[in-house]
SEKEVO-793427 format. One record per atom (N, C-alpha, C): residue in three letters; x, z, y. Coordinates in steps of 0.02 Angstrom, whole numbers, padded with zeros to 5 digits, always signed. Each point is the difference from the previous one (the first is absolute). Example, Ala and Ser with C-alpha at 12.3 -4.5 7.8 and 13.67 -1.06 7.14 Angstrom:
REM SEKEVO-793427
ALA+00660+00390-00284ALA-00045+00000+00059ALA+00045+00000+00060SER-00018-00036+00053SER+00042+00003+00059SER-00039+00037+00055
//
This chain:
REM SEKEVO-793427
UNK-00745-01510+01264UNK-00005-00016+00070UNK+00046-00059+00014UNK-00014-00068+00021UNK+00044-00040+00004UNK+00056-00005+00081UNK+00027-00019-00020UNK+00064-00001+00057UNK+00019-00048+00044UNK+00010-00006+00053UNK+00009-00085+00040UNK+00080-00003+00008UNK+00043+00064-00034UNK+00068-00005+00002UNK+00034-00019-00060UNK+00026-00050-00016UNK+00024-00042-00068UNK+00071+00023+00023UNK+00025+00074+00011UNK+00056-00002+00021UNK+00064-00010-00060UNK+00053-00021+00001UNK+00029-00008-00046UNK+00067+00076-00021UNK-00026+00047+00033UNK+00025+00065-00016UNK-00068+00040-00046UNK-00030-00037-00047UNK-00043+00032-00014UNK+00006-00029-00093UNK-00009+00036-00036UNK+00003-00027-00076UNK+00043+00024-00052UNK+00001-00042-00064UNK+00063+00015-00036UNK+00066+00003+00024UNK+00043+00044-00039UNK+00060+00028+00030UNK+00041-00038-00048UNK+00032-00035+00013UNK+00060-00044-00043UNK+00064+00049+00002UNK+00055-00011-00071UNK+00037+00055-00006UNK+00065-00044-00018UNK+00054+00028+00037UNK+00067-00030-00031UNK+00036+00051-00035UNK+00065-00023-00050UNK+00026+00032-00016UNK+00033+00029+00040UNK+00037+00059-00002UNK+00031+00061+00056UNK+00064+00012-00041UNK+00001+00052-00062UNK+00043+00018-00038UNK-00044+00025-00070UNK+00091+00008-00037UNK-00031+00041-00084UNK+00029+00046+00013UNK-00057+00050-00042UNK+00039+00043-00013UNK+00064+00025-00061UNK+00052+00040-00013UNK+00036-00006-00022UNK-00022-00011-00072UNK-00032+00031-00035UNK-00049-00011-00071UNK-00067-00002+00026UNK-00028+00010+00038UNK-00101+00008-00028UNK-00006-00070+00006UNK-00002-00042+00072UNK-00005-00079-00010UNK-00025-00014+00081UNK-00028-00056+00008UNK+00026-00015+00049UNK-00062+00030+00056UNK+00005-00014+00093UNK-00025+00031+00040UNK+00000-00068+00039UNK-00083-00004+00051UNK-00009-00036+00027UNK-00029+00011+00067UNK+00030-00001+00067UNK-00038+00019+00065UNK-00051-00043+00007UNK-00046+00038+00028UNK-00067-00064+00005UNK+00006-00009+00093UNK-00002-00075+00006UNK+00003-00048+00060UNK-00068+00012+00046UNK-00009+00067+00019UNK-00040+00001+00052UNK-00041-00046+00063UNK-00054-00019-00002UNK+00009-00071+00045UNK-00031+00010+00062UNK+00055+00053+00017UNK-00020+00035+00093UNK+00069-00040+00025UNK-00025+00006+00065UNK+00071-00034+00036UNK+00048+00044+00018UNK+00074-00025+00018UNK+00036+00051+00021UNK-00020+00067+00046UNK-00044-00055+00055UNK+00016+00033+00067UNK-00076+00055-00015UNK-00028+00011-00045UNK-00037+00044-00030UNK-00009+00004-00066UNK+00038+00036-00023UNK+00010+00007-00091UNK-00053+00072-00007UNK-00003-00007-00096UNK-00048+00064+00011UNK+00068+00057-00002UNK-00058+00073-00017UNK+00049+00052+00024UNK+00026+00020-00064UNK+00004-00025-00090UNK+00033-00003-00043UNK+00005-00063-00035UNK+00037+00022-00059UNK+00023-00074-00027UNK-00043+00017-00084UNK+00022-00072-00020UNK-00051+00007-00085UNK+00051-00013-00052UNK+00032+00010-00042UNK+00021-00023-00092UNK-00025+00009-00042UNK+00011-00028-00054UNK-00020-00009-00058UNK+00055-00008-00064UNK-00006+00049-00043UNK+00067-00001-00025UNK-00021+00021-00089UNK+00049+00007-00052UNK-00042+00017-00063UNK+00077+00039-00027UNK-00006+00025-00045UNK+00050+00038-00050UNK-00018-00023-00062UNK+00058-00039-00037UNK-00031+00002-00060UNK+00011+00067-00040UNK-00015-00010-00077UNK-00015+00057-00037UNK+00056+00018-00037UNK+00013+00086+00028UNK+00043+00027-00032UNK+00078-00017+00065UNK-00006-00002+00056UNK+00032-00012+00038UNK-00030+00052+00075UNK+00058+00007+00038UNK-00030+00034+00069UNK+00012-00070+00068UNK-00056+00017+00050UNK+00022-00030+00061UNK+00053+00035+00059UNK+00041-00014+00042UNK+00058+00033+00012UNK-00019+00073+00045UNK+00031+00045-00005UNK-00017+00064+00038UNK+00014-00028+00069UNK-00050+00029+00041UNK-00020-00042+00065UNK-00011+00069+00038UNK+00037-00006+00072UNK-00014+00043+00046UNK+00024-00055+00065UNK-00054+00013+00037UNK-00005-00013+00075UNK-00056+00027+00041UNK+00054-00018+00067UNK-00052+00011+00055UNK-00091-00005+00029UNK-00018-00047-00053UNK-00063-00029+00006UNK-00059+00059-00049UNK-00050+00005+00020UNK-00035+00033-00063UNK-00038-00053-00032UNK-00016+00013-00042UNK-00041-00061-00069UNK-00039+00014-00025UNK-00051-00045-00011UNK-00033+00009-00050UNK-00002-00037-00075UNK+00002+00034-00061UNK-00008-00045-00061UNK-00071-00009-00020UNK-00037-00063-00007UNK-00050+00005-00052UNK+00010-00037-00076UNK+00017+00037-00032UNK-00012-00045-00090UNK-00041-00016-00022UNK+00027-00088-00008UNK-00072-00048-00011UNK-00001+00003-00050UNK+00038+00016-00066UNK+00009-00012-00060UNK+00053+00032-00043UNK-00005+00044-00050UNK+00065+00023-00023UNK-00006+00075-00007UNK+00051+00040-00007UNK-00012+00070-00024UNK+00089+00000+00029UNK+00007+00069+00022UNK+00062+00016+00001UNK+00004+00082+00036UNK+00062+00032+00000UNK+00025+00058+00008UNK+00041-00014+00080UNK-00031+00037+00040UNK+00007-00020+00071UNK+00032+00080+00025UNK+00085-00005+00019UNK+00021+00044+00020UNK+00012-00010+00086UNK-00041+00066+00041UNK+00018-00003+00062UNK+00022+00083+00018UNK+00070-00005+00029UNK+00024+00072+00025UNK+00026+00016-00066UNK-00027+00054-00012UNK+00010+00060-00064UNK-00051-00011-00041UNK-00074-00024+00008UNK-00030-00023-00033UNK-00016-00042-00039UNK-00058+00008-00057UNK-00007-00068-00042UNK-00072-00013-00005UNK-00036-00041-00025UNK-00077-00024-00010UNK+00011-00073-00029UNK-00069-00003-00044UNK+00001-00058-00026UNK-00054-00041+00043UNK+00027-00056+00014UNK-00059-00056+00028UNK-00030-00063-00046UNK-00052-00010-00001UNK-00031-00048-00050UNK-00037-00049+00071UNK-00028-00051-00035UNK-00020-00043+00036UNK-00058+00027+00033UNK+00003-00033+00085UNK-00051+00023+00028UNK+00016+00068+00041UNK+00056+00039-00018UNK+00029+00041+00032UNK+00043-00015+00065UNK-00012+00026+00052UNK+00030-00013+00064UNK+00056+00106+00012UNK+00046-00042+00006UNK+00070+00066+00036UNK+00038-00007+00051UNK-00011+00045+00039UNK+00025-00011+00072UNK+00080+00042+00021UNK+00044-00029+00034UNK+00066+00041+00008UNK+00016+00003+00054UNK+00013+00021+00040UNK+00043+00062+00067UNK+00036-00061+00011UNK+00014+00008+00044UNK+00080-00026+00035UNK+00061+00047-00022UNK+00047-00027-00041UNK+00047+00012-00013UNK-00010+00061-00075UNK-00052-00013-00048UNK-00019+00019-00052UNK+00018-00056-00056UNK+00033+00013-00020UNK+00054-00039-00070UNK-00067+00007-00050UNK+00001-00070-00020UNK-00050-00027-00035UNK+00013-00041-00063UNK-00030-00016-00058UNK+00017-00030-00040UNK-00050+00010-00078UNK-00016-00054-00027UNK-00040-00003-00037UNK+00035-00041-00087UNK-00029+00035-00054UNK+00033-00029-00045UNK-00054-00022-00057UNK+00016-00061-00017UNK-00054-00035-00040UNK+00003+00025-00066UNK-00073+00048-00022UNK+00015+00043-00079UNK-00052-00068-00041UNK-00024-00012+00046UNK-00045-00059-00048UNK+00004-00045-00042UNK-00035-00049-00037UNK+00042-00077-00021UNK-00021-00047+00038UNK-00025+00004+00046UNK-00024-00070+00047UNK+00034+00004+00058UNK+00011-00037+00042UNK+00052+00004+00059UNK-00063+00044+00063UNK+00020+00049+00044UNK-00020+00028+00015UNK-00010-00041+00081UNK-00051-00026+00028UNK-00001-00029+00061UNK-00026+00050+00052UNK+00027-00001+00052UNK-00016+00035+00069UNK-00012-00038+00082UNK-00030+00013+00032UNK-00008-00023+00075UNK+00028+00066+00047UNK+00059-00018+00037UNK+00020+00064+00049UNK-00028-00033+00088UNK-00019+00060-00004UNK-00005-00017+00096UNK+00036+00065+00022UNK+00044-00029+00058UNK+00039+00036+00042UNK-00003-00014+00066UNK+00041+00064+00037UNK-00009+00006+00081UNK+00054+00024+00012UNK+00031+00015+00077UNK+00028+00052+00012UNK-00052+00028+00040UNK+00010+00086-00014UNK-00032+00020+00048UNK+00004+00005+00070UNK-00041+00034+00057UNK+00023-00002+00080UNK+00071+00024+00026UNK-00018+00054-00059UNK+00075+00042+00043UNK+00059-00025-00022UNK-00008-00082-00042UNK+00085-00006-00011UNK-00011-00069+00047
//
């Protein structure tokens, strides 16, 4: 269906660096291209672990989602454990301590989307 709006909040998502993590490797927020004065209602990264390394145990306010684009690893959330392979998406609570460790040999890549929820 074609569009008569060429708006420029619409398209690829360009990504800067953000931070590393302490061993897995590095993390990148993706540059959303909404405007301030209406942003969307979460944010996007993109981040990888290499192999035989963990990404940092992570707890916050926001809930998340992981999808693994690539990679194999041992994904501890809470008291629990599960393995995620590519193509696998894992979702975490607000304030559910999270963390994933690369058992693979290829660097393990991921896309997170996060929010906070209403009630915070």
């Amino acid at each position: 269906m074609p569009s008569t709006n060429s708006a420029p909040t619409s398209g690829p998502v360009d990504f800067a660096h953000w931070y590393d993590f302490v061993e897995g490797g590095p993390v990148h927020r993706g540059l959303l291209p909404y405007p301030s004065a209406a942003p969307a209602p979460f944010e996007v990264a993109r981040w990888s672990v290499a192999p035989n390394t963990s990404n940092d145990l992570d707890v916050h306010r926001s809930r998340e989602v992981w999808i693994i684009v690539s990679g194999t690893g041992t994904l501890t959330f809470g008291e629990r454990t599960s393995v995620l392979r590519s193509g696998d998406v894992a979702a975490f609570d607000s304030r559910v301590p999270h963390q994933i460790r690369n058992d693979g040999p290829d660097p393990l890549l991921a896309v997170s989307v996060y929010w906070l929820p209403e009630s915070d």
